[in-house]
VOMI-278448 format. One record per residue (C-alpha): residue number from 1; x, y negated, z. Coordinates in steps of 0.25 Angstrom, whole numbers, plus 5000, padded with zeros to 4 digits. Last residue first. Layout:
// residues N
nr: NUM; u: X; v: Y; w: Z
...
***
This chain:
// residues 80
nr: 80; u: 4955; v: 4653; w: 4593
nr: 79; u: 4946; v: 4660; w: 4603
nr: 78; u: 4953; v: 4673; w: 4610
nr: 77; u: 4941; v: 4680; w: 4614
nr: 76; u: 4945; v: 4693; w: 4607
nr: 75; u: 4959; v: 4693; w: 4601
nr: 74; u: 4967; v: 4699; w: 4614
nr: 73; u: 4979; v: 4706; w: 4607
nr: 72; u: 4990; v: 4699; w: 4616
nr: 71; u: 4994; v: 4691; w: 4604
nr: 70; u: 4981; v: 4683; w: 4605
nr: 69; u: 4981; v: 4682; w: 4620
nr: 68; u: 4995; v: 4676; w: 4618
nr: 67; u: 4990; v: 4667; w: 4607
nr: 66; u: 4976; v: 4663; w: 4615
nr: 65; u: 4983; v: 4660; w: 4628
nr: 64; u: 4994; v: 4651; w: 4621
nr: 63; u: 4982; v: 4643; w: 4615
nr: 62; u: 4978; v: 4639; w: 4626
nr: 61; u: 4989; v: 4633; w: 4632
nr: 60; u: 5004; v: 4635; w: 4638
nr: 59; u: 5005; v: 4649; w: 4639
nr: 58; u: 5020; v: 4655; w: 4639
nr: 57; u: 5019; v: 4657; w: 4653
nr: 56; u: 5007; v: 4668; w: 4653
nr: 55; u: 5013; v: 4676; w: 4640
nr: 54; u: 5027; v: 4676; w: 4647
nr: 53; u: 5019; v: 4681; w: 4661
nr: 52; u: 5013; v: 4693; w: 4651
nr: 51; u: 4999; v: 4693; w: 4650
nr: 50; u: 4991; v: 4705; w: 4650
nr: 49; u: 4977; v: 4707; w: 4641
nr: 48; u: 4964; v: 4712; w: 4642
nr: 47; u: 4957; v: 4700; w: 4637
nr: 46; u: 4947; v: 4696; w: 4649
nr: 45; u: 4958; v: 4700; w: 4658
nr: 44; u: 4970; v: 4696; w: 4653
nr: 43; u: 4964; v: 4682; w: 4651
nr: 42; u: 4958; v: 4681; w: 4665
nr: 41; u: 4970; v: 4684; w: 4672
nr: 40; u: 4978; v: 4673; w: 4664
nr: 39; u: 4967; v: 4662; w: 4665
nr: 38; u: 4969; v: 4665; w: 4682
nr: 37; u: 4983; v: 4665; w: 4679
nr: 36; u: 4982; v: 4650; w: 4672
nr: 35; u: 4971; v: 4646; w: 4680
nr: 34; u: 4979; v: 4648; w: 4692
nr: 33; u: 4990; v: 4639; w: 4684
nr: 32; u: 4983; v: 4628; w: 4682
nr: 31; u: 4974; v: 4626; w: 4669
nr: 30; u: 4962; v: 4619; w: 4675
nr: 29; u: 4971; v: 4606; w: 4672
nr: 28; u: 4970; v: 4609; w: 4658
nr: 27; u: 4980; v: 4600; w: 4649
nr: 26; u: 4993; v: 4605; w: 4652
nr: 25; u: 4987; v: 4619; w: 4658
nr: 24; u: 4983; v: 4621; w: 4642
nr: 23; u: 4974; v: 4619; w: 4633
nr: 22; u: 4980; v: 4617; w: 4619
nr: 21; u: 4972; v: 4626; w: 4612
nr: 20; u: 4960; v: 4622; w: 4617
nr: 19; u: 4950; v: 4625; w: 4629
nr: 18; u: 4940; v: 4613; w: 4631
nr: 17; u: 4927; v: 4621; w: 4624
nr: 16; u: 4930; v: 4631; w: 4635
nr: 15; u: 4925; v: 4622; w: 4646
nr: 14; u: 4934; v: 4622; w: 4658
nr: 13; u: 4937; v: 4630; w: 4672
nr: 12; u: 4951; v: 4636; w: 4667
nr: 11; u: 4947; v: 4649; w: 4669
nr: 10; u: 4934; v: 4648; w: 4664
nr: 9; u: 4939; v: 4641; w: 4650
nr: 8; u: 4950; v: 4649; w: 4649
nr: 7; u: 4941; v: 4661; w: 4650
nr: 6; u: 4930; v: 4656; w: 4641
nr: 5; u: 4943; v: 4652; w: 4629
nr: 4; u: 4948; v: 4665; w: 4630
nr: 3; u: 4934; v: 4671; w: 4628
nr: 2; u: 4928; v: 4679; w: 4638
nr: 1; u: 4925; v: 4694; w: 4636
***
């Protein structure tokens, strides 16, 4: 199982060790919108969850896709 930080990494085309909080599609321009739904697929996948279309919205950087995958139950892989 990848981590959240391997996944977001790969799907965005960039080193890991460049991934913060505060990452976002403001300040990544490998955060487009394909990347977006590609990095949603991927997510659900590897962590065996659904998003809801409120939950995908309401994301505005990494640390939102930590806290959502957190209160969706998927604890493993999710680097703090």
């Amino acid at each position: 199982m990848e981590t959240l930080r391997e996944i977001v990494a790969r799907v965005l085309g960039i080193e890991k060790q460049k991934l913060n909080d505060a990452s976002s599609p403001e300040n990544m321009s490998s955060w487009d919108s394909f990347n977006a739904l590609m990095l949603v697929s991927e997510l659900e996948k590897n962590f065996s969850i659904k998003f809801t279309m409120d939950q995908v919205m309401s994301v505005k950087n990494y640390k939102d896709i930590k806290d959502i995958l957190k209160k969706l139950g998927a604890t493993k892989g999710i680097d703090d």
